[in-house]
N, C-alpha and C positions, 0 to 999 in steps of 0.2 A: 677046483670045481668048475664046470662048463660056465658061459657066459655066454647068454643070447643077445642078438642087437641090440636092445635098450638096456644090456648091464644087468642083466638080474642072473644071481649066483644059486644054478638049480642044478638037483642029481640027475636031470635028465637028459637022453644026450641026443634026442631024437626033435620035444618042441620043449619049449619053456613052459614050465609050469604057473608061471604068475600071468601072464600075456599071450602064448601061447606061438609063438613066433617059434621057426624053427632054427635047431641051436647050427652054427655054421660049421663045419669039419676043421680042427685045430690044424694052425701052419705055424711048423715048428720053429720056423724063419720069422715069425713074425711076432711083437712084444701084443701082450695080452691086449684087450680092448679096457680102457678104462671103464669102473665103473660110472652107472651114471645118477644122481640123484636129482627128485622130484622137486621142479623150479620152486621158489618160494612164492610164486602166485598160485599154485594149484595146492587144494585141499591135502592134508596130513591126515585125516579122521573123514570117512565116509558120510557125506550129507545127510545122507537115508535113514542110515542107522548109528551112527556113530564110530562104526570098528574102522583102528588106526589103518592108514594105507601104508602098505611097504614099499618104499621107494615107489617108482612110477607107475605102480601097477594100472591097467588101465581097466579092472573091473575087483569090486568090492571083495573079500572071500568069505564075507557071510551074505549080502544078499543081493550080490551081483550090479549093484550101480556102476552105471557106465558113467567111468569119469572124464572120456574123451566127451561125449553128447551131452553128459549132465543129466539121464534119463534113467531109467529102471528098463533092460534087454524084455526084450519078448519073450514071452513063454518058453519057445520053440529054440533060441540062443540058451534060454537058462536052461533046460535040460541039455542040449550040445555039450555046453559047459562044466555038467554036473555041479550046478549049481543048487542048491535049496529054495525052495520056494518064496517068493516075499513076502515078506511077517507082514499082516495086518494094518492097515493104518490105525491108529489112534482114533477111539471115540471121540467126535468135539466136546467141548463143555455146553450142556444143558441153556446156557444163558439162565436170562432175567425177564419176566415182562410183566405188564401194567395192567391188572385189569381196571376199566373204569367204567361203571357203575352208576344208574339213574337212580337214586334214595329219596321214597319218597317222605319217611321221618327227617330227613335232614331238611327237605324244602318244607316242611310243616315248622319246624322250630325254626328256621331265616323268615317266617311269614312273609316269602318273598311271594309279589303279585306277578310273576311272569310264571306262565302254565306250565304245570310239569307235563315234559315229554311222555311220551308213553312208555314201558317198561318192559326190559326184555333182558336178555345173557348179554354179560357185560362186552362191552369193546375190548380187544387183547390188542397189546402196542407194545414190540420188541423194545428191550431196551440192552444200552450199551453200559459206559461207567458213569454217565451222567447225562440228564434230562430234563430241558425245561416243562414245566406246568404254566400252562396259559393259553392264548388262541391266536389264532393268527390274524396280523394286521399288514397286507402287504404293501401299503402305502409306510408302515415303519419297520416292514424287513422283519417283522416278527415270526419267525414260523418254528412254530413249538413242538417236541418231540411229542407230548403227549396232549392233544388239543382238545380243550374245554368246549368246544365247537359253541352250540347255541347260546351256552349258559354264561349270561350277559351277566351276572355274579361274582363272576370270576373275571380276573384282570389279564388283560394283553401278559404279561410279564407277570406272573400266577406267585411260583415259587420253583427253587431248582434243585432237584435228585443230586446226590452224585456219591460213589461207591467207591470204598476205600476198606482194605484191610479184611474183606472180608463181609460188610456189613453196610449197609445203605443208612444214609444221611437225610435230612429236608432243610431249605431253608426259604422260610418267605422272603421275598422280595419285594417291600413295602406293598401289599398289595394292600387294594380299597377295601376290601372287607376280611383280610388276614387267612390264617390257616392253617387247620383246627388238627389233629390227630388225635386218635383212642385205642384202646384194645378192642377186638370183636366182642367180649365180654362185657366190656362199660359201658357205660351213659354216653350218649353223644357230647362229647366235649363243648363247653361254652366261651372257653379263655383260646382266644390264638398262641401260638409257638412265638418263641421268639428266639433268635441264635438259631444255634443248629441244633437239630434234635434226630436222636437216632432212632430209625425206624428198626421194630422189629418182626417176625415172624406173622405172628398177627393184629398188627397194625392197620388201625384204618384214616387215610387220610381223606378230611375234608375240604372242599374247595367250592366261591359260586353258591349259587341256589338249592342245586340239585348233587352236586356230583361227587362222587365215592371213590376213590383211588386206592387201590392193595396191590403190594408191588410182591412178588415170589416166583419161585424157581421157573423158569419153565419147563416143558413135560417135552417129551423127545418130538421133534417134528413143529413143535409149536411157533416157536423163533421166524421160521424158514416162511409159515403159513401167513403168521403175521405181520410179516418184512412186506407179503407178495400185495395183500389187502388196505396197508395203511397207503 
């Protein structure tokens, strides 16, 4: 079977079918070209999509990655190539985020005397696999993923998120006035957490004077919205 410049064993006898290099006119004087195979620093399985590369080919045979560039060919190359179009990238994952919440039963039962803010659609604050609760104090380096901003209730170092297996956690972090969680269904809770406690679906955490924390999926677009405004 023919053998083009980089070694690849094709029935064609005009260009190579893997690379496309044209095959050279056999000299019968001369001992075959060795084959040659794909250094062991370059990829075995296409980046892009995964399909094995055969020996040194220099573009994918299912969705054309260029493994000389490391790039996915133009349009205009992949149809040249007869190529198939490139499959889709993957939807990201939806994330997580935080709405946080002015409550004005929760500042009625703290009988706390600093004035409830005014009230409006909660603050949304992306979040990642973990999150402190607190405010910021730039003289101690504090700066909290999700900030308690006015509510003098709540401590520098609040309490801290973090998601694992599936399912979000809390842990207070000795704060001054503790921190509280409930079902949307129940009674405002009166006893703080202590350990870890797992938050679930509809979970509401308390913190501070005033403030309401529900941590759930985000909605498409949300994440992106929320990264831009925090």
């Amino acid at each position: 079977m023919p053998l083009c410049p980089e070694g690849h064993e094709t029935p064609a006898h005009d260009f190579c079918d893997q690379c496309g290099l044209p095959i050279p006119a056999p000299d019968p004087e001369a001992a075959p070209p060795a084959k040659t195979e794909a250094p062991a620093d370059q990829p075995v399985t296409c980046p892009n999509c995964g399909t094995p590369r055969p020996g040194s080919a220099l573009f994918c045979e299912s969705c054309g990655y260029d493994y000389t560039t490391g790039a996915m060919p133009e349009q205009d190359l992949r149809s040249e190539l007869g190529l198939p179009p490139a499959p889709p990238a993957p939807e990201p994952e939806p994330g997580w985020v935080a709405e946080v919440w002015v409550d004005p039963q929760w500042h009625t039962l703290q009988e706390s005397s600093d004035p409830l803010p005014p009230q409006g659609p909660p603050r949304i604050v992306a979040l990642k696999d973990r999150a402190l609760i607190g405010r910021v104090s730039v003289s101690r380096n504090i700066h909290p993923d999700i900030d308690c901003e006015l509510d003098s209730g709540c401590s520098r170092r609040q309490a801290y998120l973090t998601f694992a297996g599936g399912t979000w956690y809390i842990n207070d972090l000795d704060s001054a006035n503790g921190t509280f969680v409930s079902s949307a269904t129940g009674a405002l809770p009166e006893t703080p957490i202590t350990g870890r406690t797992q938050i679930d679906a509809d979970t509401r955490i308390y913190v501070g004077a005033w403030t309401r924390i529900v941590v759930r999926p985000a909605i498409p677009g949300e994440t992106a919205t929320s990264a831009k405004s925090a």
